[in-house]
KOLRO-880298 format. One line per 2 residues: for each residue z, x, y of C-alpha. Coordinates in Angstrom, 2 decimals, always signed. Layout:
<rs>
Z/X/Y  ...
</rs>
This chain:
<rs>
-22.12/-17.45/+34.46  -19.81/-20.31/+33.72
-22.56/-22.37/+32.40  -22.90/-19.13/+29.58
-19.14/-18.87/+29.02  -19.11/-22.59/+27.92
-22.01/-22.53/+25.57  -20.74/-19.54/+24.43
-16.76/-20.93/+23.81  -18.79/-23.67/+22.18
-20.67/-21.54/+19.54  -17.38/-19.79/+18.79
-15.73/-23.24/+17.91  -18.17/-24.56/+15.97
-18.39/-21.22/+14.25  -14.30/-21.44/+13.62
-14.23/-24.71/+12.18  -17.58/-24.50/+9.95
-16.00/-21.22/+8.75  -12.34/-22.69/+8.06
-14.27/-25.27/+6.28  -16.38/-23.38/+3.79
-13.67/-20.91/+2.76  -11.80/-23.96/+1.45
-14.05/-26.46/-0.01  -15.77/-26.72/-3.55
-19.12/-26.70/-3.85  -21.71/-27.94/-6.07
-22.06/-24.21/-7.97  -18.28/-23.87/-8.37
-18.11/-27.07/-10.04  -20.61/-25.77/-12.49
-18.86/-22.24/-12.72  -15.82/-24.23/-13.03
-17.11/-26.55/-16.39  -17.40/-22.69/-18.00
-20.87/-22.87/-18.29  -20.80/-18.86/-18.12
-18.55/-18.51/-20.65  -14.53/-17.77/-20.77
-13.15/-14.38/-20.29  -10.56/-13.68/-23.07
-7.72/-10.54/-21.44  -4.06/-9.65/-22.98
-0.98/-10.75/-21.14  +2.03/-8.95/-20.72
+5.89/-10.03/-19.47  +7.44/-7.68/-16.98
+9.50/-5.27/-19.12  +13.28/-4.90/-18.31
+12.92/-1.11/-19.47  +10.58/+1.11/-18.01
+9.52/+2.47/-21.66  +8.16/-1.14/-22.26
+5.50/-0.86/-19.73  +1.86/-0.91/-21.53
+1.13/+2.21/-20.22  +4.09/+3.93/-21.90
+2.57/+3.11/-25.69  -0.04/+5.69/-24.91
+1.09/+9.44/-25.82  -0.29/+10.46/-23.02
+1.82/+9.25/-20.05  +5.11/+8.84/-22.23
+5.13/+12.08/-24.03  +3.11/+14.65/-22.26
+3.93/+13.61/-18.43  +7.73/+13.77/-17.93
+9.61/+10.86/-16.23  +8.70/+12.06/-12.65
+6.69/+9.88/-9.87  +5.37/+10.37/-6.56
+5.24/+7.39/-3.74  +2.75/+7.68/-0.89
+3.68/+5.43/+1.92  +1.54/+3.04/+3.80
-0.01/+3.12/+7.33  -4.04/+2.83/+7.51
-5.48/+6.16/+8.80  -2.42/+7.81/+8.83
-1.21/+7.42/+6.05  -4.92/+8.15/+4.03
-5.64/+11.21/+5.57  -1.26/+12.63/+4.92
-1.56/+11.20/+1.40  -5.08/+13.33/+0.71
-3.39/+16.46/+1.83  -0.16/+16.12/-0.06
-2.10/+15.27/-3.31  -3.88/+18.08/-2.59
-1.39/+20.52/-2.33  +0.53/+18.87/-5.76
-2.72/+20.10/-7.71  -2.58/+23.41/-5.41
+1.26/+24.06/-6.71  +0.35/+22.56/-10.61
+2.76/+19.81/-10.27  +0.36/+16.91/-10.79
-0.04/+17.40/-14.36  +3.46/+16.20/-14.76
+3.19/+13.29/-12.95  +3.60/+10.08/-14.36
+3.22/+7.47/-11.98  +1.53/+7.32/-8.55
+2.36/+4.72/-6.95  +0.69/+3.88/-2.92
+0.50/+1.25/-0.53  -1.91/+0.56/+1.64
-3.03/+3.79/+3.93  -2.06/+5.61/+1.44
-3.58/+3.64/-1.92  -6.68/+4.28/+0.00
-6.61/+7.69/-0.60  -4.70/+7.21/-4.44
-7.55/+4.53/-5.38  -10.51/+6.69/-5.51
-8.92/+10.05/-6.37  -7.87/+8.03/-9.77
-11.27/+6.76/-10.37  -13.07/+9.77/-9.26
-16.30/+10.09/-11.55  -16.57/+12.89/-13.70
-20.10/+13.42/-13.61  -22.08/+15.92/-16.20
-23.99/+17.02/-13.49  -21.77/+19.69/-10.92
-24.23/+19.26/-8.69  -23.01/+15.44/-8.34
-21.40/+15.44/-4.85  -19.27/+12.34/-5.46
-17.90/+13.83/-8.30  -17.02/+17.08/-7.42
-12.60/+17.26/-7.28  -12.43/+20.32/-5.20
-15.17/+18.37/-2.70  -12.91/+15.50/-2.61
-9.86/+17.06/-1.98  -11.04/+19.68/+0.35
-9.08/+22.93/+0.72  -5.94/+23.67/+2.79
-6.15/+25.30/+6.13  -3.43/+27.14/+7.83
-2.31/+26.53/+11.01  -4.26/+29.27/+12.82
-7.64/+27.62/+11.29  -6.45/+24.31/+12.28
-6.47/+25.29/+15.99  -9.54/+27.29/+15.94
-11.32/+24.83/+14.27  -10.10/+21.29/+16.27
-12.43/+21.96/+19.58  -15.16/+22.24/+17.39
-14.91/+19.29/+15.78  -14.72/+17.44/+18.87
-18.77/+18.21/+18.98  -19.81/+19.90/+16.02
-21.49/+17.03/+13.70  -20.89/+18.55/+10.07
-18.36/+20.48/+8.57  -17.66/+21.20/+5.05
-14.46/+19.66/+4.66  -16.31/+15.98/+5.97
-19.10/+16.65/+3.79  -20.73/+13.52/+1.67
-18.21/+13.58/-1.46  -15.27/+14.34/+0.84
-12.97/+11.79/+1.18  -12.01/+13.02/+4.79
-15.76/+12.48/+5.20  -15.31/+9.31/+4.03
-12.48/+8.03/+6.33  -14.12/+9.84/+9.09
-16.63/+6.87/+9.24  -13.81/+3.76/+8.73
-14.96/+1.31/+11.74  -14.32/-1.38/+9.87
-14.58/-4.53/+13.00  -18.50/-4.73/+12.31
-18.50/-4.42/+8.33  -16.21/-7.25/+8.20
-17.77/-9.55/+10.59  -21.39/-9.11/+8.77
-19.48/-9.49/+5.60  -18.05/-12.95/+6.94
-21.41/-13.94/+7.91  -23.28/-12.89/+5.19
-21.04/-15.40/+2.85  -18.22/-12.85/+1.31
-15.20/-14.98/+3.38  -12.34/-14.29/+1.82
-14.24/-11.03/-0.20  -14.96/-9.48/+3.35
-12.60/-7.37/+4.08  -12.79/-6.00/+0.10
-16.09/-5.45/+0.80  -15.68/-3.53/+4.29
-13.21/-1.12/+2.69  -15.31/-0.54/-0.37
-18.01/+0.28/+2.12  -16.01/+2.85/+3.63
-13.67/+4.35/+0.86  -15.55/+3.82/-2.16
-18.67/+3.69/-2.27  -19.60/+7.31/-1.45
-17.81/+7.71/-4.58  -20.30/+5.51/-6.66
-17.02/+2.82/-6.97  -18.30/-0.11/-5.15
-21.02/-2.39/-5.63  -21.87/-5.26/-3.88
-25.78/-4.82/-3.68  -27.26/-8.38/-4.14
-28.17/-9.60/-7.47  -25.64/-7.14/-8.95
-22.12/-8.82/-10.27  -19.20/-7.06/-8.51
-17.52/-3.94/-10.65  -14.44/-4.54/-12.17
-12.29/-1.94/-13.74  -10.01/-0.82/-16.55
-7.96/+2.32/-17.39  -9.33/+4.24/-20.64
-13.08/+4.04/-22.44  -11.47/+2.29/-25.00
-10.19/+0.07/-23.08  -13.85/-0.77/-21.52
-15.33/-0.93/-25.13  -13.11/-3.71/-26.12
-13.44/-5.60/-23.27  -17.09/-5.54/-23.44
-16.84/-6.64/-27.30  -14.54/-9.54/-26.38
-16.35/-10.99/-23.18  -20.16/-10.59/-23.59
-20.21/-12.59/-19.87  -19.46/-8.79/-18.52
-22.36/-6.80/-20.23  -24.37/-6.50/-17.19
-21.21/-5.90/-14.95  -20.02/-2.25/-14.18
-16.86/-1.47/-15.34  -14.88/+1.33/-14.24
-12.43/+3.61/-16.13  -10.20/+6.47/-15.42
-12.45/+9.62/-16.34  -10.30/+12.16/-15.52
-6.80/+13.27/-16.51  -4.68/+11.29/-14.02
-0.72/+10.07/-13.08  -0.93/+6.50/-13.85
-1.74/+4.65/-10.56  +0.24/+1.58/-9.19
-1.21/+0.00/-5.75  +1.19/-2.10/-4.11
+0.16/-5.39/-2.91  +2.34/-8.55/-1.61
+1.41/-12.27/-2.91  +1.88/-14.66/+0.01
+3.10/-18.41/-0.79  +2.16/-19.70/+3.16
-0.60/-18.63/+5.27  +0.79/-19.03/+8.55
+4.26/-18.48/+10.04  +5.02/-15.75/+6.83
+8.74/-15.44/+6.28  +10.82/-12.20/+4.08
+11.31/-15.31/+1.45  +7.79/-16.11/+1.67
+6.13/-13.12/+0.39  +6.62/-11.18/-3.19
+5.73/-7.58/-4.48  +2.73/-7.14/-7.10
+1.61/-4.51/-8.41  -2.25/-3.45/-9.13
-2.87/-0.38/-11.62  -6.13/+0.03/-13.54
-4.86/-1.31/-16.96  -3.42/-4.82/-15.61
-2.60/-6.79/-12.06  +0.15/-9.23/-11.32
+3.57/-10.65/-9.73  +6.26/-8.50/-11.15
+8.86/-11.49/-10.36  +9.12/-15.17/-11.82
+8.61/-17.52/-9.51  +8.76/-21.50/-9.63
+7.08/-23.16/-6.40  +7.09/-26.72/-6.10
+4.77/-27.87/-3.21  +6.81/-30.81/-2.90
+5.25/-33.95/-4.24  +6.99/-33.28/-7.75
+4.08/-30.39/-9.20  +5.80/-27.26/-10.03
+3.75/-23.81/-9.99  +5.00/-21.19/-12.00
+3.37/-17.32/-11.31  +4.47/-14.03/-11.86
+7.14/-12.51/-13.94  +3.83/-10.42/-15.94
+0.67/-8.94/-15.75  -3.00/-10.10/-17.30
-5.59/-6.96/-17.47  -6.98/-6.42/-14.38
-10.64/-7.51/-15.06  -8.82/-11.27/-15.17
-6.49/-11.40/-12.19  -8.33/-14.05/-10.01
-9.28/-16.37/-12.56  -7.79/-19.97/-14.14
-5.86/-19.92/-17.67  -7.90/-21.77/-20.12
-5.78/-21.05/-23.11  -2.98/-18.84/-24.31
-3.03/-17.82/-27.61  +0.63/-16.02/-28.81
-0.52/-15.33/-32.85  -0.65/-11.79/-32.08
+1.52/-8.76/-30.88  +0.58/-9.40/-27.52
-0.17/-11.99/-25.79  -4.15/-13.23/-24.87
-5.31/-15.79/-22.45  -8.59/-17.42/-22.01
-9.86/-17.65/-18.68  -12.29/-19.91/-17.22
-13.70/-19.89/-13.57  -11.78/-22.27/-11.10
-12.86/-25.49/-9.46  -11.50/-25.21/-6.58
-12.53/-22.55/-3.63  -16.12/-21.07/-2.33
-18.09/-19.73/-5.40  -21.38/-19.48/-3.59
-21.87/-15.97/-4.70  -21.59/-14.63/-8.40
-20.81/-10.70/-6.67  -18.00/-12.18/-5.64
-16.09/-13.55/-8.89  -14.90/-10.22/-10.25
-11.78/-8.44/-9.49  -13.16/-5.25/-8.64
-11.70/-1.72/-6.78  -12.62/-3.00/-3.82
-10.31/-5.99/-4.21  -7.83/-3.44/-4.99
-7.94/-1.42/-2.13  -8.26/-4.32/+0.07
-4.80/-6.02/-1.47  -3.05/-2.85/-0.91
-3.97/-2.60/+2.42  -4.79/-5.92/+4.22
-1.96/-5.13/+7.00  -3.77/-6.92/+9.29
-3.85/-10.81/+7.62  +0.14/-10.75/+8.66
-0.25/-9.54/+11.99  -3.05/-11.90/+12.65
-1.49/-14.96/+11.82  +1.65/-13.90/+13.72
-0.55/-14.47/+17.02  +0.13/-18.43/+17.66
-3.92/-18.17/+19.02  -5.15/-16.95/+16.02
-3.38/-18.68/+13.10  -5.92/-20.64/+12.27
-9.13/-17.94/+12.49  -6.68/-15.23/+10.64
-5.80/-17.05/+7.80  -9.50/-17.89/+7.01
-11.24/-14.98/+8.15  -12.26/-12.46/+5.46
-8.40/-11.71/+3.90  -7.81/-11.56/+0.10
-7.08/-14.34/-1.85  -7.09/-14.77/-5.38
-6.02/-17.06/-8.38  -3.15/-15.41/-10.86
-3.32/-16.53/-14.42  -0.22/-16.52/-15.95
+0.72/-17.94/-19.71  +0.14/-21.36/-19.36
-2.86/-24.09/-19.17  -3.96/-24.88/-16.15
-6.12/-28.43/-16.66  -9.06/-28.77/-15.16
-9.89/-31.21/-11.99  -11.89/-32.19/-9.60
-9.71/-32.87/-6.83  -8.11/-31.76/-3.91
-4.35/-33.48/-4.59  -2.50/-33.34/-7.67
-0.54/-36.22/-9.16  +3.70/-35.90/-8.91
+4.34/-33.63/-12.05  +0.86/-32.50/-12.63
-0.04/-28.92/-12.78  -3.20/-27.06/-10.65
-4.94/-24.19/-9.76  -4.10/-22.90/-6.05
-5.77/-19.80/-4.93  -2.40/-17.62/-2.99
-3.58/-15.59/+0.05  -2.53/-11.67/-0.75
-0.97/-9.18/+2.55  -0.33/-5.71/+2.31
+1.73/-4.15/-0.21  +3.55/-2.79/+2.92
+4.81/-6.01/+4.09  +7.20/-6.00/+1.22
+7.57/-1.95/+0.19  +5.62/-0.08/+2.09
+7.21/+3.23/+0.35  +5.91/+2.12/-3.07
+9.35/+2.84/-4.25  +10.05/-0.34/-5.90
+7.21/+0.13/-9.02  +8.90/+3.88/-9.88
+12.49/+2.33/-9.85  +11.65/-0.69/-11.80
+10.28/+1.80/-14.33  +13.30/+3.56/-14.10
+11.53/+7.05/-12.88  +14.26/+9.73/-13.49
+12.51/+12.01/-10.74  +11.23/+10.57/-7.50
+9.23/+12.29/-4.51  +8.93/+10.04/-1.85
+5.96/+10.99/+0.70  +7.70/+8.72/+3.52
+4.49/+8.98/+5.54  +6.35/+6.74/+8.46
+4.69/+5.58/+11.58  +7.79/+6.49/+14.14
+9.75/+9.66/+14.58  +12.94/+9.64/+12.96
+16.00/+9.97/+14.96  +14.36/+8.76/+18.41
+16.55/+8.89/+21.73  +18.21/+5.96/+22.75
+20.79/+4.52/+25.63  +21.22/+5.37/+28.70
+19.30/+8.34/+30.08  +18.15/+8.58/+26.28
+20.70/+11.02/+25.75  +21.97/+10.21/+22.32
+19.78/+9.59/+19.17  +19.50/+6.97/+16.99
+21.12/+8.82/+14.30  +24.14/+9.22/+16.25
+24.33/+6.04/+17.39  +24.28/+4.50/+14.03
+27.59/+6.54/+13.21  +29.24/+4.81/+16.65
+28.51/+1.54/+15.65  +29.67/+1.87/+12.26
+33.10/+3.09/+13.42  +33.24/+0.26/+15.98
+32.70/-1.68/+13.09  +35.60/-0.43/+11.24
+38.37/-2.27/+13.72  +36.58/-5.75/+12.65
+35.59/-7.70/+8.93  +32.12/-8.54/+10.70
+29.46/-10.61/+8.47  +27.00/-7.51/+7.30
+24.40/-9.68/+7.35  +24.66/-10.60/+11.62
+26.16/-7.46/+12.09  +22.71/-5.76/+13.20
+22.67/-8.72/+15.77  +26.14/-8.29/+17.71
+26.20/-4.81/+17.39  +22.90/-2.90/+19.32
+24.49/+0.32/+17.73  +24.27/-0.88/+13.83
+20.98/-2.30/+14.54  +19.77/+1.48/+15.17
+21.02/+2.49/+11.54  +17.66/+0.35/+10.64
+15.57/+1.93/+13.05  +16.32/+5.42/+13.14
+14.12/+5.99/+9.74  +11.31/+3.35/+10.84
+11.36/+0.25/+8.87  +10.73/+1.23/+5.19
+13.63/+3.10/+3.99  +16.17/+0.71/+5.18
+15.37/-2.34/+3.08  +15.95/-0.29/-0.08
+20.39/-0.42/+1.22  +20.08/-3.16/+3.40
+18.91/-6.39/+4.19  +16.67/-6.61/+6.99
+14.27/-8.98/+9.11  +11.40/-8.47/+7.10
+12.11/-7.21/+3.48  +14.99/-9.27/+1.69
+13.33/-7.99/-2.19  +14.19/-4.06/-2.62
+17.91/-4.19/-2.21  +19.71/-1.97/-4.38
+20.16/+1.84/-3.80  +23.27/+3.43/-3.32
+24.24/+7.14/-2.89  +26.20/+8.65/-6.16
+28.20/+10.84/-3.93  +28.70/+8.02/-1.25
+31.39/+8.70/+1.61  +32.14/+5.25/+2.52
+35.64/+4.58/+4.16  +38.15/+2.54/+2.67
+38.02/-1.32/+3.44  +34.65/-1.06/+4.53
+33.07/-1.21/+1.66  +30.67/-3.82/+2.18
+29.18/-1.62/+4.63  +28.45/+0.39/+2.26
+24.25/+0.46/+2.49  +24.58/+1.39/+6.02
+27.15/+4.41/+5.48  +24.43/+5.71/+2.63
+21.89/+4.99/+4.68  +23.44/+7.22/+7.61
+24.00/+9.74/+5.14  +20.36/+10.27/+4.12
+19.33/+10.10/+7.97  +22.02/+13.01/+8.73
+20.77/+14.90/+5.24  +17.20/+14.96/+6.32
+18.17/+15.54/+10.02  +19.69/+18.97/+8.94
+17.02/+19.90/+6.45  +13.89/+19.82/+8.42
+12.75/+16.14/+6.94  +13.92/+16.24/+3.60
+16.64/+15.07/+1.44  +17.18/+15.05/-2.41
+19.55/+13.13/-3.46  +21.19/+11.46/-6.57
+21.27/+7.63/-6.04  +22.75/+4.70/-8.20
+19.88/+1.63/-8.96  +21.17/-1.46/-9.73
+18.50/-4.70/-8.48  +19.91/-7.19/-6.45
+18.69/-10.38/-6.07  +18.36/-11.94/-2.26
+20.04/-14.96/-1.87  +17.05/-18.78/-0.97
+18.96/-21.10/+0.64  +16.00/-21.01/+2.89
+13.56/-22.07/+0.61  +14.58/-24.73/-1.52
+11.33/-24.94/-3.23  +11.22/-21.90/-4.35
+13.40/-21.12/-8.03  +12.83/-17.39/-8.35
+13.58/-15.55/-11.98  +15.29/-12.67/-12.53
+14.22/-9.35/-11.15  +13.13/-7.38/-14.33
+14.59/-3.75/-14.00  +18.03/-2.25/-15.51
+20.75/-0.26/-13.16  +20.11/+3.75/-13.94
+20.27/+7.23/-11.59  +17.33/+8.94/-10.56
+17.30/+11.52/-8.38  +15.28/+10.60/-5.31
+13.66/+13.47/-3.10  +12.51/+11.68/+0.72
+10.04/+14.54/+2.77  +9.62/+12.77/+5.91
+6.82/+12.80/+7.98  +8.09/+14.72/+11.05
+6.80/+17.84/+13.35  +7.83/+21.45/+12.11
+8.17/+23.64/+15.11  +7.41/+26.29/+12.77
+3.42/+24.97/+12.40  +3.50/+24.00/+15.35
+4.39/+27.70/+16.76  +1.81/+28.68/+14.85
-0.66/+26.58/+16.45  +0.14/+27.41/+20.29
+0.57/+31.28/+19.31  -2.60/+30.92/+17.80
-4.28/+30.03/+21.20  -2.73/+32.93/+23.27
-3.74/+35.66/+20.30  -7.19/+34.39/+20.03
-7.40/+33.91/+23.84  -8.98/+30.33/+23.96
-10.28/+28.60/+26.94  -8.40/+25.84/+29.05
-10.71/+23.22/+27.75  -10.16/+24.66/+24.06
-6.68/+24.00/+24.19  -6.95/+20.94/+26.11
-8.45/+19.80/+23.04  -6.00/+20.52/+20.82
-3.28/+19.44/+22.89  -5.35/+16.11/+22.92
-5.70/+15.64/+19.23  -1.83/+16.64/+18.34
-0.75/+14.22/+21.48  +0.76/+16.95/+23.56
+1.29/+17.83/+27.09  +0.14/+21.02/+28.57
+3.44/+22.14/+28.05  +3.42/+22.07/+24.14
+5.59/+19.20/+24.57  +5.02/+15.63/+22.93
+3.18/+12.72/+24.80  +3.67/+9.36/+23.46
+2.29/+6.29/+24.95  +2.48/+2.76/+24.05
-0.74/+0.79/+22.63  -1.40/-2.91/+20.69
+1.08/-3.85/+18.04  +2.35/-0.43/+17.09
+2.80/+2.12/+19.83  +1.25/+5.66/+19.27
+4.81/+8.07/+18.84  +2.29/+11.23/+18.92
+0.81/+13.30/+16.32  +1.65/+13.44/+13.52
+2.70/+9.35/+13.30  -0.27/+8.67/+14.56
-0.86/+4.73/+14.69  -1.91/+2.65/+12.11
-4.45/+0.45/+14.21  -6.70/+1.32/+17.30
-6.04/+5.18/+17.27  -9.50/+5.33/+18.80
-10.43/+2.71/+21.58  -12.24/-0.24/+20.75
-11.99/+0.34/+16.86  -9.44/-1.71/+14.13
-9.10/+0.89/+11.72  -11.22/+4.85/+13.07
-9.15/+8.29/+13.59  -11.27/+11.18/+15.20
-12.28/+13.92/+13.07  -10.11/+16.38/+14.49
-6.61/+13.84/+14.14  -8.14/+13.65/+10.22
-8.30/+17.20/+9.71  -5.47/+18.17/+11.30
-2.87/+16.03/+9.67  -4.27/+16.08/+5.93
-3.54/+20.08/+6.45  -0.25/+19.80/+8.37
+1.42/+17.43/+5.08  -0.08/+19.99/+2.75
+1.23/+23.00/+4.77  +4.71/+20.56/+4.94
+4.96/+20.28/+0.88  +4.75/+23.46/+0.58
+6.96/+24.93/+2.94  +9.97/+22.61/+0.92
+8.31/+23.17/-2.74  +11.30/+25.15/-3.71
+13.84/+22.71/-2.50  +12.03/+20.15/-4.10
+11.81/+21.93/-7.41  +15.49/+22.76/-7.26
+16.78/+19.43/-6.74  +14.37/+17.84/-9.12
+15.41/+21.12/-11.87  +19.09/+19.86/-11.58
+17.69/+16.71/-13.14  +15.63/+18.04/-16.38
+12.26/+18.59/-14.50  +11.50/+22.17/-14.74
+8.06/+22.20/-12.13  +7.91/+25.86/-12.26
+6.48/+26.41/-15.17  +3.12/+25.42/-15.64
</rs>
């Protein structure tokens, strides 16, 4: 056997560095794509707005006039948060609230389910199974149907609601491992894991394609929008373009832009923002790789059709701005599918959670940051010469492709896009991963929420730094974790997200001389607020931007974060158990007088004992805290990204039962505002 293990170690090497190699070297056909011998693309270019009304999608009558000023966030978390985010989208066109929706904006897990639900076809034909809305969505199922129907889905093959043009059908069958390794190997690199989600999340939706021969889709917002492009870049005539058919919010995916590939710092990685009109780095930044050549990206968007392609040109004569784009030198261009920015890239920017977990393994630094994870060229307003090298000279300008993470490694709410748009009415599906309010201490007598308020009035006797105050006092540090890791970094500065700073309570209780503890006393307050309200809190908040200090990163001159203070008011429903469904469940069983291994099964797929009560157990990277924050990764043994059928079904009907148990809360708070959402 040894003999085998060494050949084999030796194949795996050889395959490492070959693969390193050719997702960073030019070739021969890149250099010819590169001299433009296909043609430029020409695509408008737009500045990030300081006011929300100066977004391009506000000029259209449409979204500024007919939809009021009201957005809904779907947080991120792979397979949890797709299947939560289907069922609460669901239930918003159950209760008629989704025709006066702006914005949706989703990361990750939950874009996944946001992406094709925007795009969804609307066929002629209603015989078209992946076009069919109601198919899609699926109905809603009460509790009682939800535990008569989990033990059959633990054998029963087919069911309606994971029919082909479901999209819990479609999530049902996400083992991703293989699709990305065959995509690797069958030359897609970087375009792998794109292509492994497409597989899975578009294309039984008619939204990916990546047969051979056939240039990549790419995608726009209106039909108007597609006809122009078409008349200004005849290089796309044979390409598929898709367009929003269907009356829909205006989506924003978040993605993050990474300026390292290994050894990813908060300062290291920015926000952008993908929607189907344009794609780009909401904030300026200047990088100077440090021989003298300054970088500058971000601080606007180009139409999505260009994001991953070189500036040519920038022509200003106009009302708005237009950019010629050529093909870059530099990188792997060995296949044409793989040029275009398509939905598949959009999904996969959203929700690549796994490139920064990878390369925080010291073993796999190296593999990870080469292996199959988005990365793209952003055009911005200025020429980019061409050249044929792999250094630039002190001073010169170049074209550097930037490796892309998961929007959820800088907002994983999707907050950020709705305040910088200055949303007046914000529901926030916080979709979270951990429990809130877990025990902690000894004997795990006391909560987290409780122990927040000790440390804070510990901290009262001192002045202590806020920013090391997390760090010398265990208590404070639980005022970040008592939410999970999301809501925090929008009142303080954390770890891992130094960029969403800037929330603060309008009816804050904060005592006297401690104000600069102020974003942990608001913070408590919302954790206390949805603590007594069974997961959900609507409040009125302040937004004002705040920009992170670098000192870190010298190299690194960022611009000014475009967004102007205003108050929305923010509603949070938090992903937590109801005892009430839950009742429902285990009455359920006694009425209907199910067997042992019935129930067993149940118990099983909502991680409980066989006393009703929860079961958690720790697994790889994040631990499973029990149905319904179910984890992001390895749910089911052996598989990356897979959640049973039963998990599926039960939680997309448990968040749509959850909205609409609070639907007149929500409605209330959101009425005090202007938003009347009872009227159709």
């Amino acid at each position: 056997m040894k003999p085998f293990r060494l050949r084999r170690n030796a194949v795996c090497a050889t395959l490492l560095v070959f693969g390193v190699l050719l997702s960073s070297c030019t070739t021969d056909k890149g250099l010819a794509e590169g001299d433009g011998k296909k043609g430029p693309l020409t695509a408008m270019f737009w500045r990030t707005p300081f006011l929300g009304s100066h977004y391009p999608e506000m000029q259209e009558p449409k979204i500024s006039e007919n939809r009021s000023s009201f957005g809904v966030a779907f947080q991120g978390g792979g397979n949890r948060a797709a299947p939560a985010a289907l069922g609460q989208i669901r239930t918003l066109h159950d209760l008629g609230w989704i025709g006066k929706v702006r914005y949706i904006s989703a990361v990750s897990g939950g874009s996944w389910a946001a992406i094709p639900y925007t795009f969804l076809k609307n066929c002629p034909s209603v015989r078209a199974r992946n076009c069919d809305q109601q198919r899609f969505l699926g109905v809603t199922h009460s509790a009682s149907e939800v535990a008569r129907q989990i033990p059959k889905l633990e054998t029963q093959s087919t069911r309606d609601d994971f029919e082909d043009g479901s999209f819990l059908g479609a999530i049902s069958n996400g083992k991703i491992t293989a699709k990305v390794a065959s995509a690797w190997v069958n030359g897609k690199f970087d375009e792998s894991y794109a292509e492994a989600l497409g597989e899975i999340y578009l294309e039984p939706f008619g939204l990916s394609n990546n047969k051979n021969g056939v240039p990549d889709n790419v995608f726009t917002w209106r039909a108007l929008d597609r006809l122009r492009i078409l008349a200004e870049n005849p290089r796309l005539r044979n390409t598929p373009i898709h367009y929003v058919e269907r009356e829909r919010p205006y989506l924003i995916a978040g993605g993050t832009m990474l300026l390292k590939r290994t050894f990813i710092g908060p300062a290291d990685k920015f926000r952008m923002e993908m929607t189907p009109l344009y794609t780009g780095v909401p904030q300026e930044i200047g990088y100077r790789p440090g021989n003298g050549s300054q970088i500058e990206l971000g601080g606007g968007f180009i139409e999505s059709f260009g994001y991953d392609y070189v500036t040519q040109g920038v022509d200003t004569s106009g009302t708005i701005t237009k950019l010629t784009l050529r093909d870059p030198i530099f990188g792997n261009r060995t296949d044409e599918t793989r040029l275009n920015y398509s939905v598949s890239n959009m999904v996969a920017g959203a929700g690549a959670a796994p490139v920064e977990k990878s390369v925080s393994v010291p073993g796999l630094r190296l593999l990870a940051a080469n292996f199959g994870f988005p990365e793209h060229y952003i055009p911005g307003p200025q020429k980019t010469p061409k050249q044929r090298k792999l250094l630039s000279s002190r001073g010169e300008r170049f074209e550097k492709e930037w490796a892309h993470g998961d929007g959820g490694h800088e907002d994983n709410l999707g907050l950020a896009p709705l305040l910088a748009r200055q949303v007046e009415n914000i529901l926030v599906f916080a979709n979270s991963a951990v429990p809130m309010d877990r025990p902690t201490g000894k004997g795990k007598k006391k909560g987290m929420i409780d122990s927040c308020a000790d440390g804070l009035r510990d901290a009262g006797r001192a002045v202590p730094n806020p920013e090391k105050l997390k760090d010398t006092n265990k208590d404070i540090s639980h005022c970040i974790d008592m939410l999970g890791n999301d809501i925090p970094t929008f009142f303080v500065r954390t770890d891992e997200q130094i960029h969403n700073l800037g929330l603060r309570l309008v009816e804050s209780d904060v005592p006297r001389g401690q104000e600069h503890l102020s974003g942990y006393y608001d913070l408590l307050a919302v954790a206390k607020d949805l603590r007594a309200n069974n997961n959900l809190s609507c409040k009125r908040y302040h937004y004002r931007p705040i920009i992170a200090p670098y000192a870190k990163r010298p190299k690194v001159n960022h611009g000014p974060i475009p967004s102007r203070p205003y108050t929305p008011m923010i509603c949070i429903l938090f992903l937590g158990m109801d005892e009430a469904w839950l009742k429902e469940i285990r009455d359920t069983t006694a009425d209907d007088g199910m067997s042992d291994s019935e129930i067993a099964d149940i118990q099983k797929t909502l991680n409980l004992d066989k006393n009703w009560g929860p079961k958690r157990r720790k697994g790889l990277w994040v631990g499973n805290n029990g149905f319904p924050h179910i984890r992001t990764f390895w749910d089911t043994p052996g598989h990356l990204i897979h959640t049973s059928r039963p998990r599926l079904f039960a939680l997309s009907n448990f968040t749509s039962w959850k909205l609409n148990a609070h639907r007149k809360d929500i409605s209330d708070a959101f009425g005090l505002n202007g938003l009347n959402l009872s009227e159709p």
